[in-house]
PQR file of N, CA, C, O and H, with PARSE charges and radii, in Angstrom:
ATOM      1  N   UNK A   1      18.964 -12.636 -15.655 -0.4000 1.5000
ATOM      2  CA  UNK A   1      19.220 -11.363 -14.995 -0.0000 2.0000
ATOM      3  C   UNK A   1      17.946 -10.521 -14.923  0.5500 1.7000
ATOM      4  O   UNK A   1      17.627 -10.063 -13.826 -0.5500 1.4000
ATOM      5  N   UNK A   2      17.108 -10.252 -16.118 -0.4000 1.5000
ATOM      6  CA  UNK A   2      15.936  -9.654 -16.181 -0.0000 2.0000
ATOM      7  C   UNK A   2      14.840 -10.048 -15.465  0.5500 1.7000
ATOM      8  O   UNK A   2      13.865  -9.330 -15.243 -0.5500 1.4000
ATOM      9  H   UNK A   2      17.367 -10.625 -17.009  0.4000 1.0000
ATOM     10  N   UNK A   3      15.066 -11.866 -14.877 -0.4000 1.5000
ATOM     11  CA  UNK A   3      14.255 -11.989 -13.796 -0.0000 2.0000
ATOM     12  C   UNK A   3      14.238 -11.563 -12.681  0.5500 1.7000
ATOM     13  O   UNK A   3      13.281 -10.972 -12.180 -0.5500 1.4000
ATOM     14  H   UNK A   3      15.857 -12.450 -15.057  0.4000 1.0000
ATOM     15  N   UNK A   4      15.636 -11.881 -11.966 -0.4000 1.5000
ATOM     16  CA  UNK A   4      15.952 -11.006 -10.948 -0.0000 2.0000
ATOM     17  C   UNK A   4      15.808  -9.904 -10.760  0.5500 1.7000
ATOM     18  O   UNK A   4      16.191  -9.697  -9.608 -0.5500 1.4000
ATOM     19  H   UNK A   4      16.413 -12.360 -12.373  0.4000 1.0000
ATOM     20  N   UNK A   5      15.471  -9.010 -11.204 -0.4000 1.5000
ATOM     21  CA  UNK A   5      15.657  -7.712 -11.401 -0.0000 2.0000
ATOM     22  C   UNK A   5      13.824  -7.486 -11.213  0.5500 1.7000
ATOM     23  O   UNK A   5      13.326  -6.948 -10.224 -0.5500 1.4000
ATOM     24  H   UNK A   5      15.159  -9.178 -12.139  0.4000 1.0000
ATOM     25  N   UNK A   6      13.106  -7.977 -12.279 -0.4000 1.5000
ATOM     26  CA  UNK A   6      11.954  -7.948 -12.075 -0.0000 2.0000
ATOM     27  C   UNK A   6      11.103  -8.671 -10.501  0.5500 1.7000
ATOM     28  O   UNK A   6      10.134  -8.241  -9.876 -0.5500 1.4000
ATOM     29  H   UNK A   6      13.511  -8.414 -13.082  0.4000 1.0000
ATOM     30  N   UNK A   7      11.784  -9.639 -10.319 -0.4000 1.5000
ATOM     31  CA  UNK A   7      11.659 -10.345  -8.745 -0.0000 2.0000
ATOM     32  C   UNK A   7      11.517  -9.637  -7.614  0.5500 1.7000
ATOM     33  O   UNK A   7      10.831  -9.628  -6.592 -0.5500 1.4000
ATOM     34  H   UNK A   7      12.572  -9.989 -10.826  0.4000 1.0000
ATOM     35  N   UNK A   8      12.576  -8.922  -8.240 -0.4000 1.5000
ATOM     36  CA  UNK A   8      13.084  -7.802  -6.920 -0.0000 2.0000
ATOM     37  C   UNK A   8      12.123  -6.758  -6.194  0.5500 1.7000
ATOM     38  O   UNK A   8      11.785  -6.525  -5.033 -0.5500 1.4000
ATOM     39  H   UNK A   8      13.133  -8.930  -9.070  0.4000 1.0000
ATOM     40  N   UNK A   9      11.807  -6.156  -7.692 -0.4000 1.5000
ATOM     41  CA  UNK A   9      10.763  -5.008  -8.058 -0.0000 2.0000
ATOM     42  C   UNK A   9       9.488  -5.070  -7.581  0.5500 1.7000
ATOM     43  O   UNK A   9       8.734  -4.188  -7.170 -0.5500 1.4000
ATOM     44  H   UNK A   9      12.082  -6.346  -8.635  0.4000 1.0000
ATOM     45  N   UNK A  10       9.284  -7.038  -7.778 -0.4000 1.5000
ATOM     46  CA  UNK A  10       7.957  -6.784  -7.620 -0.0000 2.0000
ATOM     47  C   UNK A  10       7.955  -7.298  -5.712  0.5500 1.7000
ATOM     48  O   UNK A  10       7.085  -6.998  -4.895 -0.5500 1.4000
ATOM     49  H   UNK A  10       9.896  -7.754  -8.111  0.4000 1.0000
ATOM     50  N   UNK A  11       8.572  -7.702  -5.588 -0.4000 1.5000
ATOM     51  CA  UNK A  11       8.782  -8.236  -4.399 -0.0000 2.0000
ATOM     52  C   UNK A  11       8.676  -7.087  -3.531  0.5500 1.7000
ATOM     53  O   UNK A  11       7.792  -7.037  -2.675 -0.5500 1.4000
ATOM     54  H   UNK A  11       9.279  -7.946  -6.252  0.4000 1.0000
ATOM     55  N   UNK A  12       9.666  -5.999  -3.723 -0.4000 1.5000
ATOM     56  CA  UNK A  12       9.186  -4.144  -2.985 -0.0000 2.0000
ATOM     57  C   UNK A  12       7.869  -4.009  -2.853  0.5500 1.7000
ATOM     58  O   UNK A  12       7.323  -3.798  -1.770 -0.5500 1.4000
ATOM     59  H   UNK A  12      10.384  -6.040  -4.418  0.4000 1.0000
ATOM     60  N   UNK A  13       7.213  -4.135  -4.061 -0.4000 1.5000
ATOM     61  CA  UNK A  13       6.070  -3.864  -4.002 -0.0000 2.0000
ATOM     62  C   UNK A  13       4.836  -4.388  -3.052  0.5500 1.7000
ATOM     63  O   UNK A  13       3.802  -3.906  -2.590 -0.5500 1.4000
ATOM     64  H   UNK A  13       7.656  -4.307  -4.941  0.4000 1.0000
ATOM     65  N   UNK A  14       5.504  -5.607  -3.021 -0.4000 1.5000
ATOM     66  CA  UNK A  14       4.476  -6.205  -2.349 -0.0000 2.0000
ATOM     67  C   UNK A  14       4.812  -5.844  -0.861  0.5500 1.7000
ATOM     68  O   UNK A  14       3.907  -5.685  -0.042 -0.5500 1.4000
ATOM     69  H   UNK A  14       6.344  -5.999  -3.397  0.4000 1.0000
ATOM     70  N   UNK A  15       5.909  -5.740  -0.588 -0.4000 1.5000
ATOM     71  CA  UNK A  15       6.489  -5.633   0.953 -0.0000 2.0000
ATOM     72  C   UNK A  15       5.520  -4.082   1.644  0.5500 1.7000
ATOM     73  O   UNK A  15       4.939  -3.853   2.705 -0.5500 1.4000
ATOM     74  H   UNK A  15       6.645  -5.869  -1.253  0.4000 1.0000
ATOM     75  N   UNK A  16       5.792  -3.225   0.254 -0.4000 1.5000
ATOM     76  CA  UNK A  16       5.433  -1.505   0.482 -0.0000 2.0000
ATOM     77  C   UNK A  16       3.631  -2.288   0.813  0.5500 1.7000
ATOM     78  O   UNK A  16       3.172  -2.493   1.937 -0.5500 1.4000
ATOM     79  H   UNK A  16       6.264  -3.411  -0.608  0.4000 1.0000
ATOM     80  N   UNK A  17       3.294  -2.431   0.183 -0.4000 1.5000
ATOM     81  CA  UNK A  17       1.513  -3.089  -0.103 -0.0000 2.0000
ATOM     82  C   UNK A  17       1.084  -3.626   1.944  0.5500 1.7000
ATOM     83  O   UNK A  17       0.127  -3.298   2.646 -0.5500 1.4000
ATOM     84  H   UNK A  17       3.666  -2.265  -0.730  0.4000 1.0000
ATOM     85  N   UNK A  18       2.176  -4.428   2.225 -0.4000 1.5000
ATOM     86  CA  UNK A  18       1.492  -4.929   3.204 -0.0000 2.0000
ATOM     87  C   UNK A  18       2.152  -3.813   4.547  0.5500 1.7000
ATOM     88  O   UNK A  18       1.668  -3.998   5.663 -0.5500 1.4000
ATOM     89  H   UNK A  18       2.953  -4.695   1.654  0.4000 1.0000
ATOM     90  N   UNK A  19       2.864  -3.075   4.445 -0.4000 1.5000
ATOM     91  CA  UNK A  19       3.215  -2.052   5.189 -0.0000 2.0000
ATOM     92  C   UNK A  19       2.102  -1.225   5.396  0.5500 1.7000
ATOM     93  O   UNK A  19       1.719  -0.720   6.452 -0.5500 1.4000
ATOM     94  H   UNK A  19       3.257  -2.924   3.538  0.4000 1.0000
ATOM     95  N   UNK A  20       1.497  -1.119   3.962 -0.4000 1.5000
ATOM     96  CA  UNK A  20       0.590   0.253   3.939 -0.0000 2.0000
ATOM     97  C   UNK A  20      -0.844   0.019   4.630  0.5500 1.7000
ATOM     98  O   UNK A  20      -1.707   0.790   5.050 -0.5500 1.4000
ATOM     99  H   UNK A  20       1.808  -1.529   3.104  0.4000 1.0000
ATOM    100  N   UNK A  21      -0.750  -1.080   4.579 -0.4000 1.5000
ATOM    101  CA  UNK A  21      -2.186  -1.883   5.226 -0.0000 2.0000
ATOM    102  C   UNK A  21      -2.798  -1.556   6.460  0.5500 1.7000
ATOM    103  O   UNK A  21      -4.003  -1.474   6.699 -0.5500 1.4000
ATOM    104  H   UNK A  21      -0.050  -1.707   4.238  0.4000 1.0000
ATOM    105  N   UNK A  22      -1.585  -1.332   7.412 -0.4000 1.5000
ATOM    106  CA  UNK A  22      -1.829  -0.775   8.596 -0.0000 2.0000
ATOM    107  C   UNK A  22      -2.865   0.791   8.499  0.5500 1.7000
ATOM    108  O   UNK A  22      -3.861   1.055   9.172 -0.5500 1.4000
ATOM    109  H   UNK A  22      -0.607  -1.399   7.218  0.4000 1.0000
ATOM    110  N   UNK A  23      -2.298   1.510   7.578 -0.4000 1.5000
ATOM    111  CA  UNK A  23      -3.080   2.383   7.462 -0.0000 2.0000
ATOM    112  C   UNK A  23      -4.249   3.015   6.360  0.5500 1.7000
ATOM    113  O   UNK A  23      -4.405   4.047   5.707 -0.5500 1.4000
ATOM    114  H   UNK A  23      -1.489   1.295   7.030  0.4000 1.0000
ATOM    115  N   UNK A  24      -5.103   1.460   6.633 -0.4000 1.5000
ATOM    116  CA  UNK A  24      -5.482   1.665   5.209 -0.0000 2.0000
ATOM    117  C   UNK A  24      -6.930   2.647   5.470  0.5500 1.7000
ATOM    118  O   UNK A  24      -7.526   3.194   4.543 -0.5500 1.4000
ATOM    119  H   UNK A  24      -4.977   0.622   7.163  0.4000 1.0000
ATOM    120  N   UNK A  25      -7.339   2.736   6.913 -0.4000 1.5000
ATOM    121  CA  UNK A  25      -8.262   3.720   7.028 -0.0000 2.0000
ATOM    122  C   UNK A  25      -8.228   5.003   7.280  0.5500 1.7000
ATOM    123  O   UNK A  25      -9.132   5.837   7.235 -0.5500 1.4000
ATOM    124  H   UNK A  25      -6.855   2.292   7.666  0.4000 1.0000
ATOM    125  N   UNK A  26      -6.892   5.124   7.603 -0.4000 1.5000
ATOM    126  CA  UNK A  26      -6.332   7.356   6.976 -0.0000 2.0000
ATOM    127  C   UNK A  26      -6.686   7.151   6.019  0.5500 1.7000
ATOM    128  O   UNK A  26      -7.872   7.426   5.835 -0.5500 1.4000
ATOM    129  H   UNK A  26      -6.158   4.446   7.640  0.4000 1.0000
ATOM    130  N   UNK A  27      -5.825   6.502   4.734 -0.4000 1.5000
ATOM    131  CA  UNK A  27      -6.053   6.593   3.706 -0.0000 2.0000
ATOM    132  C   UNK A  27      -7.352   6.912   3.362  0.5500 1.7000
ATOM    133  O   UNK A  27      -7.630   8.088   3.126 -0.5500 1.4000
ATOM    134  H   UNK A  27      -4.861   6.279   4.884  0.4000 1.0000
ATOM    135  N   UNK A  28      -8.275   5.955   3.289 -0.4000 1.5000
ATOM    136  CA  UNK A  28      -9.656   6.098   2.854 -0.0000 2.0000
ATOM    137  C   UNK A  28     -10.032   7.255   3.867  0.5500 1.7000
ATOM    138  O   UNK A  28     -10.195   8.224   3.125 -0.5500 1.4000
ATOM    139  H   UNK A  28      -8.048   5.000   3.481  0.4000 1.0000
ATOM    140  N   UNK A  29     -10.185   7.535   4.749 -0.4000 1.5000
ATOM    141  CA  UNK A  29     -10.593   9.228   4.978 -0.0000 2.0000
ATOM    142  C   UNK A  29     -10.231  10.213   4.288  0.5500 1.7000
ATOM    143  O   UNK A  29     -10.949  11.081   3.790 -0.5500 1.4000
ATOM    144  H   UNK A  29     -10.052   6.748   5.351  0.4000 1.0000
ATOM    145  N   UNK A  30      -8.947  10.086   4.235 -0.4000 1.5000
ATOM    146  CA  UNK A  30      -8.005  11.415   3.256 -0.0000 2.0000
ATOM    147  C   UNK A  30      -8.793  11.325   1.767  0.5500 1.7000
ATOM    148  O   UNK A  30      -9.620  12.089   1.269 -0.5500 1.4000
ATOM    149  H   UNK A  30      -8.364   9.381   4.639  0.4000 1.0000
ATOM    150  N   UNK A  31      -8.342  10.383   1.389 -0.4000 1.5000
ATOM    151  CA  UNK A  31      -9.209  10.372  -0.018 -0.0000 2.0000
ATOM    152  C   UNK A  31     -10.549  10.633   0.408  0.5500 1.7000
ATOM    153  O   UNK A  31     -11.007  11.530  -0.299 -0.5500 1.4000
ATOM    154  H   UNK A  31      -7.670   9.763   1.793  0.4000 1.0000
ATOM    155  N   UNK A  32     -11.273  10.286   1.155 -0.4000 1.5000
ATOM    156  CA  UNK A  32     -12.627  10.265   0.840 -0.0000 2.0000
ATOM    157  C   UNK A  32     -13.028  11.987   0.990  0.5500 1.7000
ATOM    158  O   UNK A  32     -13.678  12.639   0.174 -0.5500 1.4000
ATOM    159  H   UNK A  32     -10.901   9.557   1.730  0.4000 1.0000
ATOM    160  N   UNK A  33     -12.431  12.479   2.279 -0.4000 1.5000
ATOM    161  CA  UNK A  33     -12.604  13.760   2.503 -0.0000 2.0000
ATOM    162  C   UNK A  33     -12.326  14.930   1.044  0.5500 1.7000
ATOM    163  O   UNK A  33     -13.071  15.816   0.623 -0.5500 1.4000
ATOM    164  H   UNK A  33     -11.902  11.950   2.943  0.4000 1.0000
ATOM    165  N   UNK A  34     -10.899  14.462   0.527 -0.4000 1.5000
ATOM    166  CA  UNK A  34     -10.512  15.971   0.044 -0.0000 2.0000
ATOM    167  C   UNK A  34     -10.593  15.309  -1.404  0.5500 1.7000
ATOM    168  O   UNK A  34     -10.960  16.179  -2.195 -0.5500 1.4000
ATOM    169  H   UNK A  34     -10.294  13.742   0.868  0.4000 1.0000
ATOM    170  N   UNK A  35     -10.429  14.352  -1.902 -0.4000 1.5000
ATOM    171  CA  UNK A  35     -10.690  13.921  -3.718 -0.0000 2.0000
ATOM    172  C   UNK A  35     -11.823  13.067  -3.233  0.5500 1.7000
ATOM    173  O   UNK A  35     -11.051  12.111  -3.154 -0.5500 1.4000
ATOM    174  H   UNK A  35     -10.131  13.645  -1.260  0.4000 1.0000
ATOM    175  N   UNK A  36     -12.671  12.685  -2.939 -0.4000 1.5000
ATOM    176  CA  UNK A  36     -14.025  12.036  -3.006 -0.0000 2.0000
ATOM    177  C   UNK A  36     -13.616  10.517  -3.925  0.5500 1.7000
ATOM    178  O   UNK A  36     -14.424   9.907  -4.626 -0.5500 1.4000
ATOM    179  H   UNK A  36     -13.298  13.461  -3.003  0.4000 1.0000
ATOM    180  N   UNK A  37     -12.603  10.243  -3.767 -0.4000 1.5000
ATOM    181  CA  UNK A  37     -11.978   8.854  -4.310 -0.0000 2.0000
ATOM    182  C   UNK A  37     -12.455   7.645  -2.991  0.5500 1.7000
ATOM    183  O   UNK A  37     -12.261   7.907  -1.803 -0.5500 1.4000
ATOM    184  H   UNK A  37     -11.947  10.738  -3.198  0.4000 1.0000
ATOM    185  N   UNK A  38     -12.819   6.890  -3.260 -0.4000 1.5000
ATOM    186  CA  UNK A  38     -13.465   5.684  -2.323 -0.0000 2.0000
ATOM    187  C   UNK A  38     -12.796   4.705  -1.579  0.5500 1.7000
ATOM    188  O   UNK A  38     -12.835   4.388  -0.390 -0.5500 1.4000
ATOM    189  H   UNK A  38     -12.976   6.677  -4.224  0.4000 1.0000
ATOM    190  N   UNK A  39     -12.082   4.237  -2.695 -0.4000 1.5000
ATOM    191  CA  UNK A  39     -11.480   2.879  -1.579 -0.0000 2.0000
ATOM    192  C   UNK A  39      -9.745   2.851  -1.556  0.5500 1.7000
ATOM    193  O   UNK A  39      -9.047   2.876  -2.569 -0.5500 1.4000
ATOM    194  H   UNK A  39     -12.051   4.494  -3.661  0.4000 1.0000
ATOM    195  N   UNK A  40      -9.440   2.817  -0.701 -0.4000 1.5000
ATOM    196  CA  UNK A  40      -7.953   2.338  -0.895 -0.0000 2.0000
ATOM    197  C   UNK A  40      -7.362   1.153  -1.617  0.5500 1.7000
ATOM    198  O   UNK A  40      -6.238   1.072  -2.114 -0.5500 1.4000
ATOM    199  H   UNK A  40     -10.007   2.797   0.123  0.4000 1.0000
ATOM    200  N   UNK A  41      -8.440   0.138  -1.583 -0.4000 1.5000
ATOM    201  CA  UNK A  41      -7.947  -1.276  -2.948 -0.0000 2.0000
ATOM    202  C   UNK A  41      -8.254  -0.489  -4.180  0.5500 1.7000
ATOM    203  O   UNK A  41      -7.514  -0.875  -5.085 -0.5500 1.4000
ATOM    204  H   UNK A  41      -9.353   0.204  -1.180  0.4000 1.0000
ATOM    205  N   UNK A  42      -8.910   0.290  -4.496 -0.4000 1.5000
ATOM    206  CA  UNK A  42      -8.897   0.817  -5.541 -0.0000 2.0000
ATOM    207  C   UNK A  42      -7.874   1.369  -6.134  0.5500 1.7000
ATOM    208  O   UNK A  42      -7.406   1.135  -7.249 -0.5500 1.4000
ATOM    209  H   UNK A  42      -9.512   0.604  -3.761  0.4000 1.0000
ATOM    210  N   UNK A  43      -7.321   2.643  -4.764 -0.4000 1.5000
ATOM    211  CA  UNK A  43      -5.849   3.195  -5.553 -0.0000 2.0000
ATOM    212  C   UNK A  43      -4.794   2.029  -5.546  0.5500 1.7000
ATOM    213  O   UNK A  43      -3.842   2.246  -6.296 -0.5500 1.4000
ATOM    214  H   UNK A  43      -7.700   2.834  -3.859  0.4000 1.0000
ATOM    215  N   UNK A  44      -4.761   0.975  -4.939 -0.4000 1.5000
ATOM    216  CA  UNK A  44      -3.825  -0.097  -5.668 -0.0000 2.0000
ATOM    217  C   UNK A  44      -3.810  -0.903  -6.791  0.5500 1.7000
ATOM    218  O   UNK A  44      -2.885  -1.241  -7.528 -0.5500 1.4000
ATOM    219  H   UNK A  44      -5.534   0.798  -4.330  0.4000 1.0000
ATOM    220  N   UNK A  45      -5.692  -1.304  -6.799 -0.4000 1.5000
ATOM    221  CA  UNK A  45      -5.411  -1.673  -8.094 -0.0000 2.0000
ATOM    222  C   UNK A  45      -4.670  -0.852  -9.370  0.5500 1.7000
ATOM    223  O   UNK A  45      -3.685  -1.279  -9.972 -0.5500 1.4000
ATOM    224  H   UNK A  45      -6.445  -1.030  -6.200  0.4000 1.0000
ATOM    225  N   UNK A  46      -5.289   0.290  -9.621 -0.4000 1.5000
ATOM    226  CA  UNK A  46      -4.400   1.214 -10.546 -0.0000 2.0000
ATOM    227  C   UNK A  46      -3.128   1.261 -10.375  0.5500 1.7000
ATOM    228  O   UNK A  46      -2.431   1.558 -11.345 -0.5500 1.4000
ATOM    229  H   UNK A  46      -6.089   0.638  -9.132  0.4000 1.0000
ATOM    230  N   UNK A  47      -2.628   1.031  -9.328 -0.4000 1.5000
ATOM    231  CA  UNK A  47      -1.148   1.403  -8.865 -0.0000 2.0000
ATOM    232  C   UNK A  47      -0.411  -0.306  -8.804  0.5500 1.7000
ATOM    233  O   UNK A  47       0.723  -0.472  -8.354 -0.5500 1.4000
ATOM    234  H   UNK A  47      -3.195   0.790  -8.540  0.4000 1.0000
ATOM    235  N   UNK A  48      -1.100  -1.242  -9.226 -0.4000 1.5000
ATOM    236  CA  UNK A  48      -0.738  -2.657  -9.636 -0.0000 2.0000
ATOM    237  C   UNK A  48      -0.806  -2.788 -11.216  0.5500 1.7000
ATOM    238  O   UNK A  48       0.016  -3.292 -11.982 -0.5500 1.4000
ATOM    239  H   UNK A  48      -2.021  -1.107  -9.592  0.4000 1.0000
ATOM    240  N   UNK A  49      -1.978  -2.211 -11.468 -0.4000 1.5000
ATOM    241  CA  UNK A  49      -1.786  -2.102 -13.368 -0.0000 2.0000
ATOM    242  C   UNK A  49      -0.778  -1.072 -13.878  0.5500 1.7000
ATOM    243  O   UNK A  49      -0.223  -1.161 -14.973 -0.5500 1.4000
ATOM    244  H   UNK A  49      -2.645  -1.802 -10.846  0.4000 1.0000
ATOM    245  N   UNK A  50      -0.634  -0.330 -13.214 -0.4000 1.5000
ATOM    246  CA  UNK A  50       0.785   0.576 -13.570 -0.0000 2.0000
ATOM    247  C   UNK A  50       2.054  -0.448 -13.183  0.5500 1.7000
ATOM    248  O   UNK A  50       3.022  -0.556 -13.935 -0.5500 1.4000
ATOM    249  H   UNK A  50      -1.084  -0.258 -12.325  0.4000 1.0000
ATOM    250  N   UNK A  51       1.972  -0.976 -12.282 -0.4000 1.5000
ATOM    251  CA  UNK A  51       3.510  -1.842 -11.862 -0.0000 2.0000
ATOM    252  C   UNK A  51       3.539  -2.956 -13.112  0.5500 1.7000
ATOM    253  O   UNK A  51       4.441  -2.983 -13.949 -0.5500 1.4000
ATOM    254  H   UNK A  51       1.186  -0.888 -11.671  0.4000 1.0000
ATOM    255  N   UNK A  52       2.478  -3.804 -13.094 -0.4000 1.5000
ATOM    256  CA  UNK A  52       2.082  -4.879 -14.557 -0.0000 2.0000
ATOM    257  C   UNK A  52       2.921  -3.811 -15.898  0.5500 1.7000
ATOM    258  O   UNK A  52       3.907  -4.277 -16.468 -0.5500 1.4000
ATOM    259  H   UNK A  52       1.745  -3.782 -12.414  0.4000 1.0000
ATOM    260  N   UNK A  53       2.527  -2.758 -16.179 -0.4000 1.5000
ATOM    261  CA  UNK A  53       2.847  -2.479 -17.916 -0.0000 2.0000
ATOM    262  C   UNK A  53       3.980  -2.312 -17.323  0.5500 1.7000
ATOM    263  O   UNK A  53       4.478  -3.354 -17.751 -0.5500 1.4000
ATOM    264  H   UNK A  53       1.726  -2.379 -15.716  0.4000 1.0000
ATOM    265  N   UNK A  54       5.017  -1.744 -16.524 -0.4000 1.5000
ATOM    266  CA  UNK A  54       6.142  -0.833 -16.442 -0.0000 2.0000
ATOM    267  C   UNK A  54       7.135  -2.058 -16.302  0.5500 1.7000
ATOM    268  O   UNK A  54       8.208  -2.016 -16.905 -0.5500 1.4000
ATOM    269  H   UNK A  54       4.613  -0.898 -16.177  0.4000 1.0000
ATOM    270  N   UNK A  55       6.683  -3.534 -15.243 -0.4000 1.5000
ATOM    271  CA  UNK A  55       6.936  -4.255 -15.338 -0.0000 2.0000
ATOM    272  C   UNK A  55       7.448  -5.508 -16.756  0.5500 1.7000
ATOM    273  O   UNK A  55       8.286  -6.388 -16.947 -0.5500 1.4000
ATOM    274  H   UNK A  55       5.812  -3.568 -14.753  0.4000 1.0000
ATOM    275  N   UNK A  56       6.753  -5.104 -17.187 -0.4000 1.5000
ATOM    276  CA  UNK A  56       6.479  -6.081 -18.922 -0.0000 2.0000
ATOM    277  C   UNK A  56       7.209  -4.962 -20.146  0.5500 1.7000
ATOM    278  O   UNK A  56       7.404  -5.260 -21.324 -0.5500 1.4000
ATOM    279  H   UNK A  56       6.072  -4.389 -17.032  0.4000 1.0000
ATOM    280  N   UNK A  57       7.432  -4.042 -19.696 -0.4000 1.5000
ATOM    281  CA  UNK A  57       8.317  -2.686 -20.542 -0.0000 2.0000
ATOM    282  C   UNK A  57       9.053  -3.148 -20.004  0.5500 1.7000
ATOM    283  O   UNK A  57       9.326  -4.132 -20.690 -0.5500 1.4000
ATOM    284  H   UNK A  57       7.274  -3.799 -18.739  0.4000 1.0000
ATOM    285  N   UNK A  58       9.785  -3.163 -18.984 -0.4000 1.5000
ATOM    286  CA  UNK A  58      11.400  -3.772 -18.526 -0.0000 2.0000
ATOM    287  C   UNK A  58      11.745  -4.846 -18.954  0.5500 1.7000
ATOM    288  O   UNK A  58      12.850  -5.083 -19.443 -0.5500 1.4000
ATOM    289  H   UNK A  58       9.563  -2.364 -18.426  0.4000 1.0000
ATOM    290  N   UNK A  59      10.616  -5.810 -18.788 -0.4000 1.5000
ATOM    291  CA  UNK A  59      11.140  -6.938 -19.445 -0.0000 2.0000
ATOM    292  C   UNK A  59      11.224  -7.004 -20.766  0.5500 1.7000
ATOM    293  O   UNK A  59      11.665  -7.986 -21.363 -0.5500 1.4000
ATOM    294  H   UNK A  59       9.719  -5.617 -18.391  0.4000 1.0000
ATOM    295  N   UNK A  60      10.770  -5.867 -21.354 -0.4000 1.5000
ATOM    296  CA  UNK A  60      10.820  -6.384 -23.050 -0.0000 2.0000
ATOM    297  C   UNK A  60      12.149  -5.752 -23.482  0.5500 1.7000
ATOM    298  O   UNK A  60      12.860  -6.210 -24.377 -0.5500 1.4000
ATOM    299  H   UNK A  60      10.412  -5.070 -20.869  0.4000 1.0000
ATOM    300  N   UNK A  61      12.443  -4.540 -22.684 -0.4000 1.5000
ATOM    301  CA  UNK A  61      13.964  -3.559 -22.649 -0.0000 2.0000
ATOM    302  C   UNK A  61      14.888  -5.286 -22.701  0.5500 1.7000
ATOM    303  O   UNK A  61      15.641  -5.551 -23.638 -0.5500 1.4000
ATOM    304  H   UNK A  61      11.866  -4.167 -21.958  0.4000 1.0000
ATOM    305  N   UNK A  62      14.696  -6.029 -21.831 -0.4000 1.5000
ATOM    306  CA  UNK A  62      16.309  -6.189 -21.131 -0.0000 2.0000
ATOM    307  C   UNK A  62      15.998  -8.054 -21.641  0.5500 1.7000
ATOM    308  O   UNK A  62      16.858  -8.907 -21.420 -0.5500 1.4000
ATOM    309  H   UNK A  62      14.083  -5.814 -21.070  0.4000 1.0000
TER
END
């Protein structure tokens, strides 16, 4: 059950990931303009190491 569940989760994620792709050069303007933050693979990686622990916390819950 805890696989499924995690499957699921990460599977969104990835779906949201290749959605966002289309706009991955707003992004990097917006950031670059108003937080001076650089790359858009960047805010995913962080936003993939956050899915990894929150991911591996669920699984240790269930």
């Amino acid at each position: 059950m805890g696989s499924i569940i995690l499957t699921i989760y990460f599977l969104a994620v990835f779906i949201f990931f290749i959605y966002s792709l289309q706009y991955k050069d707003k992004i990097d303007k917006i950031l670059t303009e108003n937080f001076k933050i650089s790359t858009f693979n960047a805010l995913w990686l962080a936003y993939i190491e956050g899915l990894i622990i929150g991911g591996f916390s669920i699984w240790l819950i269930l």
